[in-house]
C-alpha positions in Angstrom: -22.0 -0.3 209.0 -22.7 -2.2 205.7 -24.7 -0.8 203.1 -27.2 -1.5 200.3 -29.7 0.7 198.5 -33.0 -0.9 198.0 -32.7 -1.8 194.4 -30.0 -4.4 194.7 -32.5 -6.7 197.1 -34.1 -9.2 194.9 -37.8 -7.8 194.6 -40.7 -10.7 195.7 -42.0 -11.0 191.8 -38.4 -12.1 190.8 -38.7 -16.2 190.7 -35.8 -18.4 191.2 -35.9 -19.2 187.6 -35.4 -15.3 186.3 -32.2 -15.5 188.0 -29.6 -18.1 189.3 -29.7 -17.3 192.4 -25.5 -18.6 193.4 -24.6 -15.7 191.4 -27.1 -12.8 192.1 -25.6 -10.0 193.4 -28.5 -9.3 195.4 -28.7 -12.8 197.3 -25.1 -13.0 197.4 -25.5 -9.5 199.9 -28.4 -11.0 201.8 -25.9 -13.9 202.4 -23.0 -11.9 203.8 -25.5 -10.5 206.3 -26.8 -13.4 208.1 -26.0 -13.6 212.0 -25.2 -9.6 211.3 -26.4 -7.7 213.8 -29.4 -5.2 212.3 -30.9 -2.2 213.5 -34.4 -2.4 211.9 -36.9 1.1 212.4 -40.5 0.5 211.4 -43.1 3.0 210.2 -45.1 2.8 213.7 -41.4 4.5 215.4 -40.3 1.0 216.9 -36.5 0.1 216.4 -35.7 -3.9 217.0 -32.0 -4.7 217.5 -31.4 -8.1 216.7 -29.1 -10.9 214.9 -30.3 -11.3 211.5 -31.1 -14.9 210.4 -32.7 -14.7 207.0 -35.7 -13.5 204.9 -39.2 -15.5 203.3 -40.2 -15.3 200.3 -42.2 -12.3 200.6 -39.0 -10.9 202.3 -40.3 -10.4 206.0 -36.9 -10.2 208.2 -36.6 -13.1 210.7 -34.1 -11.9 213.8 -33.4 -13.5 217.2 -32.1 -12.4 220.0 -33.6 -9.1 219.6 -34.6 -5.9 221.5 -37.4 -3.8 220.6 -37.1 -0.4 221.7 -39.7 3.2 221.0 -38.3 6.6 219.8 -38.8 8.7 222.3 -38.5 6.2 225.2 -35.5 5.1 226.9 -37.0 1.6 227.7 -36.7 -1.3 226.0 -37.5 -5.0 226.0 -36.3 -8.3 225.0 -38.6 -9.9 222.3 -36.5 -13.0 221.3 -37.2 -14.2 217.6 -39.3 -11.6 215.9 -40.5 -11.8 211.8 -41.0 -8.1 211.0 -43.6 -7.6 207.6 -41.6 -5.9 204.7 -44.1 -3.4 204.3 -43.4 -2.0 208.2 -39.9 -2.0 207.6 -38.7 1.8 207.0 -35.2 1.7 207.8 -32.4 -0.7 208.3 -28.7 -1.1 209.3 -26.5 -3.8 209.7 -23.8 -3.3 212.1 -20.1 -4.3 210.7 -17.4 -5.3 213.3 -14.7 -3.2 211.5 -16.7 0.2 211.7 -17.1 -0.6 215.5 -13.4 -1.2 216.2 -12.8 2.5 214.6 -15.0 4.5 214.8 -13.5 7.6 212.7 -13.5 5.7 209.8 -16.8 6.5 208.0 -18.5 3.4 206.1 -20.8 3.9 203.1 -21.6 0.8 203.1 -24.7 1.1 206.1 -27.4 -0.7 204.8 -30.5 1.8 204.0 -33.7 0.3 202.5 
């Protein structure tokens, strides 16, 4: 799993002109995680599952191909392209191919906003 604490995202009230944005570290990690697969929990205990395919400006998470499941229920469903509001978001991990293959090998690097 890759990881990220939640001060190295790029906040919404930086612009584009406080930063260049081919060399912020910040967008440079949101890069490296598109078509990653994310585990995404909201506040209202929903988890979606789903292949990450970028952010807006206001940094709502745009997935496709994505499952929505409850805690505490073993159903799920298949919601397709979902945009999930920043402010629902509670928890998310991105799933890394390596730490799948072996799965003794711990990763720090799971991605926890």
């Amino acid at each position: 799993m890759a990881s990220f604490e939640s001060s190295s995202l790029l906040s919404p009230s930086m612009s584009a002109s406080s930063t260049d944005q081919s060399t912020c570290p910040s967008i440079a990690a949101l890069k490296s995680l598109l078509t990653s697969t994310l585990r995404i929990t909201t506040i209202d205990n929903r988890v979606f599952i789903g292949t990450f395919m970028g952010t807006d400006q206001l940094l709502n998470i745009i997935l496709v191909n994505t499952e929505e499941y409850i805690l505490g229920n073993e159903a799920s469903r298949f919601v397709g392209q979902v945009m999930l509001p920043w402010r629902l978001v509670l928890h998310v991990e991105a799933f890394d191919q390596q730490s799948t293959s072996n799965s003794k090998v711990k990763d720090d690097r799971s991605l926890y906003i």
